[in-house]
Structure formats: C-alpha cells, structure tokens
KEVEXVO-51055 format. One record per residue: residue in one letter; x, y, z of N, C-alpha, C in turn. Coordinates in steps of 0.001 Angstrom, whole numbers, plus 500000, padded with zeros to 6 digits. Layout:
AXYZXYZXYZ;...
***
This chain:
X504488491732516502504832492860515642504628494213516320;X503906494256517131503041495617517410502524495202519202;X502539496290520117501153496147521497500259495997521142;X499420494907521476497843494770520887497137495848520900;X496932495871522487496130497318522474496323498593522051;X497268498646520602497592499634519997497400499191518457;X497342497964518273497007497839517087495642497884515939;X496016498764515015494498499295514562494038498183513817;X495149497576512551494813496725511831495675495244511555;X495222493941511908495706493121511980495262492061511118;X495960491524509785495986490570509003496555489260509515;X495599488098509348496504487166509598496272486181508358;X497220485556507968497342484509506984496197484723506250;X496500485994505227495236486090503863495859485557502857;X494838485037502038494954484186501130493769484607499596;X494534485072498995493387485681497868494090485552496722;X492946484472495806493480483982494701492534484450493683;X493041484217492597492252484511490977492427483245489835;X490936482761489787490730481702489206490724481769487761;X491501481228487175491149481843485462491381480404484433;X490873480321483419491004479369482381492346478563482975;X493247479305483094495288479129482997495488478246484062;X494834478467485288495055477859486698494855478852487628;X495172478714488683494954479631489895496306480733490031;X496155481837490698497090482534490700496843483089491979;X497882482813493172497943482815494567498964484626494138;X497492485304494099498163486591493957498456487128495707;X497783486680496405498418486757497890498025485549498517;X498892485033499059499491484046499881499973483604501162;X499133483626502033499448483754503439500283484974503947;X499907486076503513500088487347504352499843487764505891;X500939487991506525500229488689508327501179490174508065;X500132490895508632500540492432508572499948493109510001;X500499493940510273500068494596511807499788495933511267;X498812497036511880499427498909511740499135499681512993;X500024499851513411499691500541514617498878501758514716;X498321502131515621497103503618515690498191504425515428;X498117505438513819498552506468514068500117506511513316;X500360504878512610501258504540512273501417504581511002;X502088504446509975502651504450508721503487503176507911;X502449502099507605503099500961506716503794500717505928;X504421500729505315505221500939503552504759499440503523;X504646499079501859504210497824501503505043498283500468;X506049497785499769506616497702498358507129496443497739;X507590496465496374507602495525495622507626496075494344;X508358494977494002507952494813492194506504494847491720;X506116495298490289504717495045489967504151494152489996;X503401493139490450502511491737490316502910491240491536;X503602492124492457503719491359493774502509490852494722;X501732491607494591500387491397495064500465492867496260;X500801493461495960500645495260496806499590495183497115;X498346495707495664497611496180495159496549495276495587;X496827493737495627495257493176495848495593492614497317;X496470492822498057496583493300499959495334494652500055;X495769495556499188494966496604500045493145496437499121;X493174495620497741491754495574497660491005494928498648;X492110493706499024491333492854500079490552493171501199;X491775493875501589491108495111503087489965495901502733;X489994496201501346488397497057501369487713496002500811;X487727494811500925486761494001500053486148494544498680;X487316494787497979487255495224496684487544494421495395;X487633493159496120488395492047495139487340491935494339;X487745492001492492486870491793491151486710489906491375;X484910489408491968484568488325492168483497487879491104;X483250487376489946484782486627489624485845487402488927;X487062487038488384488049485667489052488491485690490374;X488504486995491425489176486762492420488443486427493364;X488987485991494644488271485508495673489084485373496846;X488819485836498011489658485921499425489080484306499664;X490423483146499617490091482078500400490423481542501364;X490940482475502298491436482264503686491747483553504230;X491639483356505830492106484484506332491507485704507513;X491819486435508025491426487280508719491902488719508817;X490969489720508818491307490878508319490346492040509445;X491562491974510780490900492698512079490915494133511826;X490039494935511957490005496674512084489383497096512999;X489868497592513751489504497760515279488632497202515818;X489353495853516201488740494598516512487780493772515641;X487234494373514631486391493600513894486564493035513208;X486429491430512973486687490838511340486099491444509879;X486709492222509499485786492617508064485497491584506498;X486069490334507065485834489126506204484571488841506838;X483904488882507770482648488452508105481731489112508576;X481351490299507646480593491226507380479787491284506607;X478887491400506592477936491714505592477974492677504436;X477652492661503181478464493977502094477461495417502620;X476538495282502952475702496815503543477197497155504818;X477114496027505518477828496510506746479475497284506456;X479855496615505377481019496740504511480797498482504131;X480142498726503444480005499763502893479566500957503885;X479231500230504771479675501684505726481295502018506398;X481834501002506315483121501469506698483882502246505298;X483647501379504492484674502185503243484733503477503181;X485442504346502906485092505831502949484890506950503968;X484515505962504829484588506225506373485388506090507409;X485696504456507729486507504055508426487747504354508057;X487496503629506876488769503378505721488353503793504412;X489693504333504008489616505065502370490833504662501641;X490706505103500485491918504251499709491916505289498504;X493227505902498474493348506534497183494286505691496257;X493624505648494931493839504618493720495028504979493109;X495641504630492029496693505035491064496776506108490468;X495430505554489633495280506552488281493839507486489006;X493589508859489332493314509786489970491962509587488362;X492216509532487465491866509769486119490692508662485867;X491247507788486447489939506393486069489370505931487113;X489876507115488352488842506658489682488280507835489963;X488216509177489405487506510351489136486193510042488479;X484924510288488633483797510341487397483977511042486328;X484371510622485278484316512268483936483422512850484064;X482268512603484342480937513383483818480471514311485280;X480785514083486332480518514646487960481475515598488045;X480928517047488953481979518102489183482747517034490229;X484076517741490486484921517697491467484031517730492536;X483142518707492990482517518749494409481253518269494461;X480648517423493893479426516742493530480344515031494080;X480995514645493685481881513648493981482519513441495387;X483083515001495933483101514928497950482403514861498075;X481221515778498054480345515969498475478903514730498714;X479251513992497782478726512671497831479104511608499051;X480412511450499650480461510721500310480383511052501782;X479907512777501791479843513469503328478531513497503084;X477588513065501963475756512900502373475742511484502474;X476689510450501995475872509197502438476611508400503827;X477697509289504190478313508784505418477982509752506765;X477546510970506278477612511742507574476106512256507756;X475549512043506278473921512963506464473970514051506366;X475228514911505490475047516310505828473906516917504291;X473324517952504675472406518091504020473290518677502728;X472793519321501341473213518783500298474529520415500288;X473882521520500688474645522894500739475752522735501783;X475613521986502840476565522026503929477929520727503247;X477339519885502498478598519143501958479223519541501181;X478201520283499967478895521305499085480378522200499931;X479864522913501016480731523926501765482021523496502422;X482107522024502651482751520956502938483528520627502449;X483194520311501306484144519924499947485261521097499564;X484332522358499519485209523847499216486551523490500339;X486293523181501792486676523331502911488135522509502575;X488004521167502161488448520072501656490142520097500640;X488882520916499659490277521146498407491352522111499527;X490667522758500151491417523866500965492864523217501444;X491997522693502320493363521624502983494099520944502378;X493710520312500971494963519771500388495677520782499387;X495463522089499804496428523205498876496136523269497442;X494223522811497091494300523202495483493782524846495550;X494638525333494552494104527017495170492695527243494530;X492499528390494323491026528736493896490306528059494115;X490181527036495192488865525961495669487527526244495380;X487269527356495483485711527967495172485174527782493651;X486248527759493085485969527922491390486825525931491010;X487220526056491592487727524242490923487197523260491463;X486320523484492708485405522684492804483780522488491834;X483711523725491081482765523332489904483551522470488600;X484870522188488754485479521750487443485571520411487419;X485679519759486426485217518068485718486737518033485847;X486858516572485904488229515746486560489617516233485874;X488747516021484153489672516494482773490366517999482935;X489603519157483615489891520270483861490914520381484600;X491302519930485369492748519435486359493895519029485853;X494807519651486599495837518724486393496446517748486737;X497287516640486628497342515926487232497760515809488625;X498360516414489164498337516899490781497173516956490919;X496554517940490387495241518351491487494579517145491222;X494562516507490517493423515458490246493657514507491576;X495173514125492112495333513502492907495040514096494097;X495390515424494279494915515876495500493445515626495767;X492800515725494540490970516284494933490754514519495131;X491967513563495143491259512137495190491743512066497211;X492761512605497091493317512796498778491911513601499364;X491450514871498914490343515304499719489071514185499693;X488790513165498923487632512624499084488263511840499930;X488884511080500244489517510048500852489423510638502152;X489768511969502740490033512727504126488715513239504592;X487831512824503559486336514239503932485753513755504678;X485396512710505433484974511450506397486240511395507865;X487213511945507583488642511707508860488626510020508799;X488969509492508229489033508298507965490192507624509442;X490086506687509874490954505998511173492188505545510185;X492036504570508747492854504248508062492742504675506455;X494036504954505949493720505544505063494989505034503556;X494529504164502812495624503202502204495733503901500587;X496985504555500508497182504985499676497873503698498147;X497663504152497465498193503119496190498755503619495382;X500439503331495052501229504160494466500645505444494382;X500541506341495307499373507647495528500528508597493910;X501788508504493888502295509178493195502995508597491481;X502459507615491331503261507276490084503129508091488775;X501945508245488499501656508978487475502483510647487318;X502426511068488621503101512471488564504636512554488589;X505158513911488022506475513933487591507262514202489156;X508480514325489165509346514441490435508469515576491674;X508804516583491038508248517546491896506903517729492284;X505993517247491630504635517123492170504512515498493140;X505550514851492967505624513488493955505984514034495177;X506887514735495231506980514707496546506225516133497193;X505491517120496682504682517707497344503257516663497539;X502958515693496910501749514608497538502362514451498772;X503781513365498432504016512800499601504129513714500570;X504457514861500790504949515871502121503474515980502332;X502454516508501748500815516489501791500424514993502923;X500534514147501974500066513051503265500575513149504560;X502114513287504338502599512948505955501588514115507128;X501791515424506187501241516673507146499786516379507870;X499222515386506665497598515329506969497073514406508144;X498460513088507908498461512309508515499091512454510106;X499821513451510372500109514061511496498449515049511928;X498163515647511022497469516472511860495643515849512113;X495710515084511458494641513845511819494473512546512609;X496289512479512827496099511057513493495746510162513010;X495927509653511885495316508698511307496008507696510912;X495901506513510382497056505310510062497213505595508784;X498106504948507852498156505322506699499123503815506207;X498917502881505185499242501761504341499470502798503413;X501182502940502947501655503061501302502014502245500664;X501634502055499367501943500601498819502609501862497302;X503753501370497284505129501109496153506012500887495619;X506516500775494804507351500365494149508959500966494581;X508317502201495114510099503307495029510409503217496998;X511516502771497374511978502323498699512684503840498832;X512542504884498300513186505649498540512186506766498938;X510362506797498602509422507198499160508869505916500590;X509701505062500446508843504275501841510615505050502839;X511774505575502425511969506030503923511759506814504188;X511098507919503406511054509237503896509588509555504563;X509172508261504799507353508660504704506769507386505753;X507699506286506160507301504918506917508261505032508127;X507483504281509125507998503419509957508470501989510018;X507166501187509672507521499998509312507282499693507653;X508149498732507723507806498477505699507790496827505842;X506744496509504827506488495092504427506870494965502990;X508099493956502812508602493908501539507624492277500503;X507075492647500094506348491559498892507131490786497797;X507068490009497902507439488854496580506699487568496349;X506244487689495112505087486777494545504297486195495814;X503392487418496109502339487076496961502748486655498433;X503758486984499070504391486599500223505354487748500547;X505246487840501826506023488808502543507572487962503004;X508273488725502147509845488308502694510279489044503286;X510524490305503952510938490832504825510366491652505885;X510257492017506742509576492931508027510277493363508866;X510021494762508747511002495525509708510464497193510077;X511332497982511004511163499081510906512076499639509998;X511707500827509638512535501404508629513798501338508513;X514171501848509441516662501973509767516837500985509461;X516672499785510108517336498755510687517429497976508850;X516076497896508201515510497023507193516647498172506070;X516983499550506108518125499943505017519464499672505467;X519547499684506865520385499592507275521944498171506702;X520445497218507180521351495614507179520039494819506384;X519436495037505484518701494489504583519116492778504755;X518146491929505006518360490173505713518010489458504142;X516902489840503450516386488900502238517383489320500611;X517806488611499868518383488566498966517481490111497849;X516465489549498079515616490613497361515472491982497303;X515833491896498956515669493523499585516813494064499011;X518160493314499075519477493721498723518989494590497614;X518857493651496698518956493971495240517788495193494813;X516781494976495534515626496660495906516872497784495683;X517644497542496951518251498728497313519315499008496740;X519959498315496223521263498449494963521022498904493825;X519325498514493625519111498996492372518629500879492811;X518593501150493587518159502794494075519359503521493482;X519647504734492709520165505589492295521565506665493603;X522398506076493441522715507485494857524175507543495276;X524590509145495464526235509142494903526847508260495978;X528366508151495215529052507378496284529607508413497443;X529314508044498720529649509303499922531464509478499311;X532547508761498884533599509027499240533892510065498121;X533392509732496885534021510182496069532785511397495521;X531789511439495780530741511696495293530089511851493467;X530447510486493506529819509959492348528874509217492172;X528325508978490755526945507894490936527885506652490967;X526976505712491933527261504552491401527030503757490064;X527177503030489770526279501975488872525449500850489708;X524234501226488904522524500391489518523529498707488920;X522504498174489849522520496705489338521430495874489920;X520774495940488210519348494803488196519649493667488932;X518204492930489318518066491556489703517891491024488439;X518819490121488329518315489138487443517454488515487182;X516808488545486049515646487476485731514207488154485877;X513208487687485626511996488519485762511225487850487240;X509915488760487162509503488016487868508420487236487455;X508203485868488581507616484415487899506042485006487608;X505547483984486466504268484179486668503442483556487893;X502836483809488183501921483725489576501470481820489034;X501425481737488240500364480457487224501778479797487349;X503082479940487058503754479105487198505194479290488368;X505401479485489666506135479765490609507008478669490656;X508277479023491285509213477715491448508944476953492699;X509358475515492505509124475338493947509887475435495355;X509317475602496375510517476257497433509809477714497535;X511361478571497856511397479749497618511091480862496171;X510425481635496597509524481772495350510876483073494369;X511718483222495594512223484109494739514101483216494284;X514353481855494478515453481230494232515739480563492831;X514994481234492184515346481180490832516156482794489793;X515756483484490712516871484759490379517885485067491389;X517930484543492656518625484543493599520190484195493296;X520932484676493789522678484448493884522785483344494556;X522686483553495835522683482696497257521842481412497142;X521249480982496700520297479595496352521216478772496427;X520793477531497197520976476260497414520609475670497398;X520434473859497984519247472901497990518522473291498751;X518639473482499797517709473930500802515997474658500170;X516383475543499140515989476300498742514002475859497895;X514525474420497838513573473949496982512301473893498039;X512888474094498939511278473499500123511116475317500692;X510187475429500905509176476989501560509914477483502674;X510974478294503119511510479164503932509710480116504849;X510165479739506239509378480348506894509614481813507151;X508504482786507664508854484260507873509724483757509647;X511160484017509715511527483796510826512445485159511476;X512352485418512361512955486893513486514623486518513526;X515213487111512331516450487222512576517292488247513549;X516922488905513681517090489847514806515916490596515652;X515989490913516484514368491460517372513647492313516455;X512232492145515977511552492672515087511979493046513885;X512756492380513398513299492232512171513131490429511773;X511762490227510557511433489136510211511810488979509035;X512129487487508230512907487586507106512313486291506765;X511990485690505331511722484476504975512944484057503739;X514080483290504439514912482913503645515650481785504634;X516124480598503749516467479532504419518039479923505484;X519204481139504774520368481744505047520268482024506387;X519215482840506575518827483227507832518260482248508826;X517611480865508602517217480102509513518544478992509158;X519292478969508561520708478230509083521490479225509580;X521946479958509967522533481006510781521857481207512156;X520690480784512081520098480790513812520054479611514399;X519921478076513544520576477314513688521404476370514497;
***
C-alpha cells in the first residue's frame, strides 16, 4: 500500500466484535489499512459500516463489555498498540494520537470552562505548570480562528456555538501536536458553511503541522477535497482502496458506483441536476449478513459466484477491490 519506511500507521487483519444477547456482530472484520507520515486517509461509508469502531479501535476505546478487539494488529510507529498496557495506552492518546468525536456537545464537559479542559491535557501530557497551560489554551483557540480567545476560553461548552464547539474540540486534539490525528465525521452536525470552514481548518493545520490525519464519513464529496487515499467500508470490510482520482475516476466495487451516483452534481453538457439514484435495499444487520459477499444482496451485478467471500484483490496498480467481477476479469 505504502514505503514502509514511511508508514506511520499500519493495521493488519482487525477484527472487533460486539457480543450481545442477539449474537455476535463482526462490526469490523478483517480490516488492513496503511497512513503514510504526513498523509490523509478518507474512511467512508454508510452508517453501521464500522468507520467509527476502526478508529475506536486504534485508540483502544472499544465499550468492553459488549465489544472486544479479537484479532489483529494495530502498528504506530512501529509499535503494536494491541499489546500495551492501558497506563502505557494512555500516554499516547492525546498525545501521539487524538481523535475528534461527532457530537463536540457530548464529548465537551458541561460543567468545565473551555480552557480548564485544554488545558488539562497540556498538564497531564506535557507537565506544563497550571498558568502556562492556561496561556496555551488562549494560544490554541487562536489558531483554530475562535475570535475573542481571551474571553471564550472562560466559557462552558453550552456558551458556544456549534462551530466553535467543534473548533475548541480541534484545539484540544492539536494542543499536544499530535503525529496522528483521527477525525470522526469532524462536520456532521454543522450546517454547509461552517463544514467547510472546519474542513479548510484541518487541511491548513494539517499542512502546517505535518501531521497524519484518518477522516472517517459518510459525504465522498468531503473525502475529495481533503484525501489522498480513501478506504471504502461495507459491513465491517473494506471493499475498495485507492488513491483519490483514480477511485472517482473508474470506481471498481458496485458500491462505490452507487456512493457516487448517489452525490448531487450538474450535468457538464447541459448544466443541469441530474437525478440521484439510491442503492437499493438497506443495509444488513451486522447479526444477520448474507452469505458470500456482504454487499450481493442489494447488488445489480450478483451472481453465483457471489455466495462464497470475494478477496480484497489489485485490479489495477494500487487500486484494491473486493468483488468476484474483478477477480474473473483478471482471470
């Protein structure tokens, strides 16, 4: 996927399930993911694809019980962080690696200022004494463009708006210079125009820090303006891998198609909208998947073939695809 000696973070075949009354739910499923130093992931998908518990995994954030990582390896600059100790764990989080959440609102403290909350994770990661983190934090909001920093760093989460709430979750996440830094739908909650001043915010930060950055969402139209490579998810399995062009370009998995058909956008000749067109069908519950290919029960293209597990296979040079179409065509 990647030069080794450039690669920051390397997943191989994770496996993290959630045990419940119902049965097991292989919310990720033999996942391999690469990120290069300095690089930019897109992870998207439908909701319940398993985005969201890829990147808990990486922080060893999985809710135990029901969930549980039962296979796998999860390298960060060189280190297995599956075989760590949770003290040892908790010094990377926040540090190494940071992760800004969804909802800015239910991963904020209500009751803690805004700068009592940075300022917290530059005294237990860096030792800075309690006035110099305070000054830090001011420093902080700065950089992510909340104005009056001096005065909104005394203000409670509720006092914000929802931008700033996300920004002041981007400054805790940056107040450490984090190596990786895994954002989570960083923008859903906010309306058009405050989405894409986040997103232009990360890229800038992420240029002027050097830092890696995992986006995990739903909208393929914030993974081109903001990725290099993108990992496309379906029920807990990666069906497509690519760099950005190539993966809008000539899209290989049935799924991806239908991602991108369903995107909004005029027609070049005439300049009109098109008409969207859904994928059919929902998606499976995790408790009950088809067998085979997990996505050939809403699929067009399905055949017999279909009933047995399609491998992730290189239909064209660094362009990986898990669909049987593509391994009878290479064939």
């Amino acid at each position: 996927m990647g030069r080794e000696n450039n690669i920051l973070l390397k997943i191989r075949n994770l496996n993290t399930y959630f045990f419940t009354d119902d049965g097991v739910a292989k919310a990720v499923d033999g996942v391999d993911l690469e990120l290069e130093e300095g690089g930019t992931l897109g992870v998207v998908g439908e909701s319940g694809c398993g985005k969201s518990v890829t990147a808990l995994s990486i922080m060893r954030l999985v809710p135990d019980p029901p969930g549980r990582i039962v296979n796998g390896e999860i390298f960060f600059s060189g280190n297995n962080l599956l075989t760590l100790s949770e003290p040892e764990m908790r010094k990377i989080r926040g540090r190494s690696i940071s992760m800004i959440f969804q909802e800015p609102m239910t991963s904020l403290n209500p009751v803690f200022q805004i700068g009592d909350q940075i300022s917290e994770v530059l005294r237990l990661h860096e030792r800075l004494p309690k006035k110099e983190a305070w000054n830090r934090s001011v420093e902080m909001l700065k950089l992510v463009g909340i104005p009056a920093p001096e005065r909104r760093i005394s203000e409670y989460p509720h006092q914000l708006s929802g931008g700033m709430r996300q920004r002041a979750m981007i400054a805790m996440a940056l107040a450490c210079s984090p190596k990786l830094m895994i954002a989570d739908e960083p923008t859903t909650a906010l309306d058009v125009t405050i989405q894409a001043q986040i997103l232009e915010l990360i890229n800038r930060l992420q240029k002027e820090k050097g830092m890696s950055v995992i986006l995990i969402t739903h909208n393929l139209g914030v993974i081109a303006e903001t990725a290099q490579k993108v990992a496309v998810m379906y029920a807990g399995r990666i069906v497509e891998y690519s760099a950005v062009r190539p993966l809008f370009a000539s899209p290989k998995h049935p799924y991806t198609q239908g991602l991108l058909k369903s995107i909004p956008r005029l027609d070049e000749d005439h300049g009109r909208k098109q008409r969207l067109e859904a994928i059919p069908g929902l998606v499976p519950s995790l408790l009950d998947l088809p067998q085979g290919c997990k996505f050939s029960n809403r699929c067009k293209y399905a055949f017999d073939r279909c009933t047995e597990e399609p491998l992730l296979v290189e239909a064209e040079e660094g362009h990986l695809v898990r669909c049987w179409l593509h391994e009878r065509k290479l064939n």
